[in-house]
One Martini backbone bead per residue (centre of mass of N, CA, C, O) as a GRO file, in nm:
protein
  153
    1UNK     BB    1   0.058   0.066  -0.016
    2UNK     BB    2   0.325   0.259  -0.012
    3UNK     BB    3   0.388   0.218  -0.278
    4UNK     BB    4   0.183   0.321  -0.441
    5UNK     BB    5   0.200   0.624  -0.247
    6UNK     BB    6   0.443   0.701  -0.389
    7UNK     BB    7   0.375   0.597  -0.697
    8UNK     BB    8   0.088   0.773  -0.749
    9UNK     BB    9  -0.087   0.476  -0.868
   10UNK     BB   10   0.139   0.356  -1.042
   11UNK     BB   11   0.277   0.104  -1.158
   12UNK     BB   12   0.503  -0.169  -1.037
   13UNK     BB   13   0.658  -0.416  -1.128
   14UNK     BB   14   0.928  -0.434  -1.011
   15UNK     BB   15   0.794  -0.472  -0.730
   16UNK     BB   16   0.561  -0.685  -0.767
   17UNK     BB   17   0.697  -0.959  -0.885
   18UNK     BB   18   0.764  -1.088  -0.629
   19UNK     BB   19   0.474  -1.130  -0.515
   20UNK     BB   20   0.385  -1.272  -0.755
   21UNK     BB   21   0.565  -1.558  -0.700
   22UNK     BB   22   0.451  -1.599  -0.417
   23UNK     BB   23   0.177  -1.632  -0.486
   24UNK     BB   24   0.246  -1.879  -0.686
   25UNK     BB   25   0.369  -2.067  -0.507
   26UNK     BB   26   0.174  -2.100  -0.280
   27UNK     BB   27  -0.079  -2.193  -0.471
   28UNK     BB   28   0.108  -2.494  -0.563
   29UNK     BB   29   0.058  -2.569  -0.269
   30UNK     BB   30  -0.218  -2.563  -0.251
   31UNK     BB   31  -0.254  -2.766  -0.472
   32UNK     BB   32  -0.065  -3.004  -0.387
   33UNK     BB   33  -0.247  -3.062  -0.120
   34UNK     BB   34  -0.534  -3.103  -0.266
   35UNK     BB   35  -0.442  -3.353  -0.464
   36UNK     BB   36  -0.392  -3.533  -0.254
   37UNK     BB   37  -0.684  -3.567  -0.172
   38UNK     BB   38  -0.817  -3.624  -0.482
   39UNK     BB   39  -0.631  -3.822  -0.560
   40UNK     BB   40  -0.687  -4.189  -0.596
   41UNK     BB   41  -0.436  -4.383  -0.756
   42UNK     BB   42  -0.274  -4.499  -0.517
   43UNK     BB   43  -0.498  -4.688  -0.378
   44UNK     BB   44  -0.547  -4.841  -0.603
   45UNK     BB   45  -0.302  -4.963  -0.689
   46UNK     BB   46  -0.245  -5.117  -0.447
   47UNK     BB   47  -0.481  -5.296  -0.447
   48UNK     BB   48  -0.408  -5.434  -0.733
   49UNK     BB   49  -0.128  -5.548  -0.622
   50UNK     BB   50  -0.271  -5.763  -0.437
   51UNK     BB   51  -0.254  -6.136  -0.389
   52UNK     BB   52  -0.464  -6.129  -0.238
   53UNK     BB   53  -0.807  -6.252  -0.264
   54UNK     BB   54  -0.914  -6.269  -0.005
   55UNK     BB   55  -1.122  -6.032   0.117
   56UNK     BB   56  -1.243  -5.866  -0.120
   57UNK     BB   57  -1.466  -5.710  -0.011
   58UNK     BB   58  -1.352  -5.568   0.241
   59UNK     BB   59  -1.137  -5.414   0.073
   60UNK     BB   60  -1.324  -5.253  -0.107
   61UNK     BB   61  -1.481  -5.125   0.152
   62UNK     BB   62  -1.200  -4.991   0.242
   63UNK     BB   63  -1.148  -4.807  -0.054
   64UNK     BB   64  -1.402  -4.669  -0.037
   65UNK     BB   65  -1.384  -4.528   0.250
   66UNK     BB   66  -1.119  -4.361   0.158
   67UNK     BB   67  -1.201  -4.219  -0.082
   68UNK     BB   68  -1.442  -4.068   0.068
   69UNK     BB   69  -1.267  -3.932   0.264
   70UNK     BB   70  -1.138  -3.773   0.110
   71UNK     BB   71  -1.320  -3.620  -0.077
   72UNK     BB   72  -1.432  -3.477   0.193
   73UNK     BB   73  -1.205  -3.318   0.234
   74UNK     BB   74  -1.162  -3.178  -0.041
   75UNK     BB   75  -1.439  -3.006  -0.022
   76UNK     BB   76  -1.384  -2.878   0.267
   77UNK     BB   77  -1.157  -2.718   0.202
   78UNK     BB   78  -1.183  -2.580  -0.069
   79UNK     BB   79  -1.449  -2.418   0.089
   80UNK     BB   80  -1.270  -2.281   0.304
   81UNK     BB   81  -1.116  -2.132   0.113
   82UNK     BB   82  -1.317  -1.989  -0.073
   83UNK     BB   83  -1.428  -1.813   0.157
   84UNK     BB   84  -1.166  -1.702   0.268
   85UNK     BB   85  -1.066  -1.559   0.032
   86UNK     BB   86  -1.336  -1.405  -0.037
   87UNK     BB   87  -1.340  -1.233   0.218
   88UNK     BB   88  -1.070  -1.105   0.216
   89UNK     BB   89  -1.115  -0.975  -0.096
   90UNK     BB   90  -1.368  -0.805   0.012
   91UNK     BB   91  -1.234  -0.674   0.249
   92UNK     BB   92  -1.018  -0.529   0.075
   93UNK     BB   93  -1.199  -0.401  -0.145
   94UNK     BB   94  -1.368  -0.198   0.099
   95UNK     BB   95  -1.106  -0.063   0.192
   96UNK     BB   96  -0.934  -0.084  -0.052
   97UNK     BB   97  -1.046   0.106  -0.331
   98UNK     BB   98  -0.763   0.218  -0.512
   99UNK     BB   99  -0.653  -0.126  -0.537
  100UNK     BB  100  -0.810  -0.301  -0.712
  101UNK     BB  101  -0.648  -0.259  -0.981
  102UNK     BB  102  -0.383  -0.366  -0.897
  103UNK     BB  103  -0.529  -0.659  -0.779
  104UNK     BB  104  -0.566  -0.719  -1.106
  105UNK     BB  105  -0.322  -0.732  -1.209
  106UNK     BB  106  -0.204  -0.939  -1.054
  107UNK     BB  107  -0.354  -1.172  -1.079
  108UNK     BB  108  -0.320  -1.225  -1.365
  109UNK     BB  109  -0.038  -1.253  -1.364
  110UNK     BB  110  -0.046  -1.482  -1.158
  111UNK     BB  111  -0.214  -1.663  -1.373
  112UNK     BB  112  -0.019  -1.660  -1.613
  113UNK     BB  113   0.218  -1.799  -1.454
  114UNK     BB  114   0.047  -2.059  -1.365
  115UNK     BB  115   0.024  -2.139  -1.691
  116UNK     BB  116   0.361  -2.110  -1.745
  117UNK     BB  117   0.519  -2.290  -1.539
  118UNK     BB  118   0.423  -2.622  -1.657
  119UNK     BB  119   0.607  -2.602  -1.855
  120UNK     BB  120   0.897  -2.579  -1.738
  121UNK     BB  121   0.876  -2.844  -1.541
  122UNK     BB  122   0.793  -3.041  -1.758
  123UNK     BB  123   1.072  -3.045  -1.837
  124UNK     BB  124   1.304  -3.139  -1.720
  125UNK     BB  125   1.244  -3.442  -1.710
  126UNK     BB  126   1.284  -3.521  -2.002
  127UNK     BB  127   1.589  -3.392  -2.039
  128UNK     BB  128   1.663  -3.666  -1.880
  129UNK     BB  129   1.497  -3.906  -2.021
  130UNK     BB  130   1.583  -3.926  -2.300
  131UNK     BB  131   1.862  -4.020  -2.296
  132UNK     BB  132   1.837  -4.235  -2.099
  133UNK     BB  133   1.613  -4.440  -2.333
  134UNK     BB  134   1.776  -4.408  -2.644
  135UNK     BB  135   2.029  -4.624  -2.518
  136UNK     BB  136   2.002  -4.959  -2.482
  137UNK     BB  137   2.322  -5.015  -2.445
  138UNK     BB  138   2.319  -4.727  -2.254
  139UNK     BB  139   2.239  -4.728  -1.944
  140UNK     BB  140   2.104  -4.427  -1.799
  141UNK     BB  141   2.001  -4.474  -1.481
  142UNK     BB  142   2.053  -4.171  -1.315
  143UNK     BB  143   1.923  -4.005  -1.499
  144UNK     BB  144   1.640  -4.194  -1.464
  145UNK     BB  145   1.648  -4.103  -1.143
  146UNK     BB  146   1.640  -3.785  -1.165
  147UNK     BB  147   1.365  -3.722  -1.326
  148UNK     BB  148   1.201  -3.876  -1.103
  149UNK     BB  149   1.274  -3.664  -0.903
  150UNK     BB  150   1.198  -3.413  -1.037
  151UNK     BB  151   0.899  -3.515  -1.080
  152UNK     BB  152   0.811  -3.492  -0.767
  153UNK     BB  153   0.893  -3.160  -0.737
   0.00000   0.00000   0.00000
């Protein structure tokens, strides 16, 4: 707000960019919290792989639960962020009239990041893994061990 002030109310991007890759890391993290909640292909899997056969009702029925389970924390979560930010933002913008045009123009900035900037985290990992599939008679096992490290952060 002061910064705002000072610049008697033109844009700083200088100033502003680093807010604004903040507010993208944050929402990152808060979307891989949200994602581990929603995603559950890692418990079918496991399912999946389990060789005992017997309990088989017994298993689908704790598997379902778990999934429910899950499921429920994701929108509950989920929901709590949604009303919460929305307070938040309706809060901030009905103190701070004067801020609002700023406050969009971060947020798209902010939202334009957050599409471009998963096109470089999912390329890092490629350019590990392409070299070391590529030639069959020289695994390089290192490389592909890495690129699936890199892939998981």
């Amino acid at each position: 707000m002061h910064q705002i002030y000072e610049d008697k109310g033109s844009f700083n991007i200088a100033y502003q960019l680093p807010q604004i890759v903040y507010s993208s890391l944050i929402s990152a993290v808060f979307s891989l919290l949200l994602n581990l909640l929603a995603l559950s292909e890692g418990l079918i899997l496991d399912f999946k792989k389990r060789k005992a056969k017997k309990d088989l009702e017994r298993n689908v029925k704790e598997l379902n639960d778990k999934i429910k389970i899950k499921f429920l924390f994701y929108f509950l979560l989920s929901t709590l962020f949604l009303l919460f930010f929305w307070y938040y933002i309706s809060m901030f913008c009905a103190i701070y009239n004067n801020t609002q045009f700023h406050l969009i123009k971060d947020t798209l900035i902010s939202f334009c990041l957050s599409l471009i900037y998963p096109f470089f985290i999912y390329l890092i990992p490629g350019f590990f893994r392409i070299p070391s599939l590529s030639n069959p008679k020289n695994k390089k096992i290192y490389l592909y061990n890495l690129s699936k490290l890199i892939q998981m952060i």
